[in-house]
C-alpha positions in Angstrom: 2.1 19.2 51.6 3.8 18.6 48.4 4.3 14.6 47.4 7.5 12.9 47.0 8.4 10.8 44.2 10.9 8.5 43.2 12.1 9.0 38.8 13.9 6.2 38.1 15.5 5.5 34.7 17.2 2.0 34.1 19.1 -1.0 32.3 18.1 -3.8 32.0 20.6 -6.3 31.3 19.3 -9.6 32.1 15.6 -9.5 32.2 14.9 -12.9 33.8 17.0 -12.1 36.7 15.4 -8.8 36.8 11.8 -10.2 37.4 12.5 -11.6 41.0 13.3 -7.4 42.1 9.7 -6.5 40.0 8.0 -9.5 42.0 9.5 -8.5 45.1 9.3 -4.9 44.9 5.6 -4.4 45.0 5.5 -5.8 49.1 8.0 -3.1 50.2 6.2 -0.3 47.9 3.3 -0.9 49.3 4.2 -0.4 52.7 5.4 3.2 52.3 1.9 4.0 50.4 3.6 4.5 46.9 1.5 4.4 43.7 3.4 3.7 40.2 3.0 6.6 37.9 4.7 5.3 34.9 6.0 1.7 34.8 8.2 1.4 31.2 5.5 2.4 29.2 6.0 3.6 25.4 8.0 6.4 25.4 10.2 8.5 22.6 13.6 10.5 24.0 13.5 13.3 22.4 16.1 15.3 23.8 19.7 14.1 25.8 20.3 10.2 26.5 17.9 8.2 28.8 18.0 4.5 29.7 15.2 1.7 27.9 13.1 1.6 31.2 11.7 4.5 32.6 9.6 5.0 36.4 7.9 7.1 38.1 6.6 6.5 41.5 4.4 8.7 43.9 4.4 8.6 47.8 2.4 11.0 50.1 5.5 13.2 50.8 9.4 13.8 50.5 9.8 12.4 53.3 8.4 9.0 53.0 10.0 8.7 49.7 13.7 8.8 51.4 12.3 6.8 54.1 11.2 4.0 51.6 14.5 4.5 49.9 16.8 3.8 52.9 14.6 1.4 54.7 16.5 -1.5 55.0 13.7 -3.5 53.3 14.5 -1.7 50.2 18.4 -1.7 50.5 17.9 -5.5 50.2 16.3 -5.3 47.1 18.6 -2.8 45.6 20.9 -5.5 46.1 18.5 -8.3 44.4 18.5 -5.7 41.2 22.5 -4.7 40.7 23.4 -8.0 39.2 20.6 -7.3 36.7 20.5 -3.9 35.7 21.8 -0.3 36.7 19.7 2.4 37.3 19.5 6.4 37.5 17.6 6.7 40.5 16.2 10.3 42.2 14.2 11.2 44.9 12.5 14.5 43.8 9.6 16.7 46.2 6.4 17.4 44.1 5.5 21.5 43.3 2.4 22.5 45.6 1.6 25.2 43.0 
């Protein structure tokens, strides 16, 4: 079965309140098994227009990525982030090859 993942591109706008969703977020990502992939590492855009802070995270499948998503655990935090930053957020299913 083919893994779900969440790619996530965003703006920050005030770092210090953006912390408290980063120190939160790790409790409700760890519940729904997810892994970070890429956490706003270097990075060049080389073609289009992305955002400074760039994710990728990995669950076990499609459908625990939605799951993790809409869980109301999350929905809280995506409240905690909004006054902080906006993001691009999409919830993709992995190629099985």
């Amino acid at each position: 079965m083919p893994k779900g993942y969440w790619i996530v591109n965003v703006d920050v706008h005030d770092m210090e309140g953006y912390k408290e969703y980063v120190a939160a977020n790790g409790a409700v990502f760890g519940r729904f098994g997810a892994r970070f992939l890429v956490r706003s590492g270097r990075h060049e855009v080389v073609e289009g227009q992305m955002n400074p802070r760039i994710v990728v995270l990995e669950f076990k499948d499609y459908d625990t990525a939605r799951a993790c998503y809409f869980s109301p655990e999350y929905q809280e935090l995506i409240r905690m982030r909004l006054p902080h930053g906006a993001a691009n957020l999409a919830i993709v299913e992995g190629w099985d090859g």
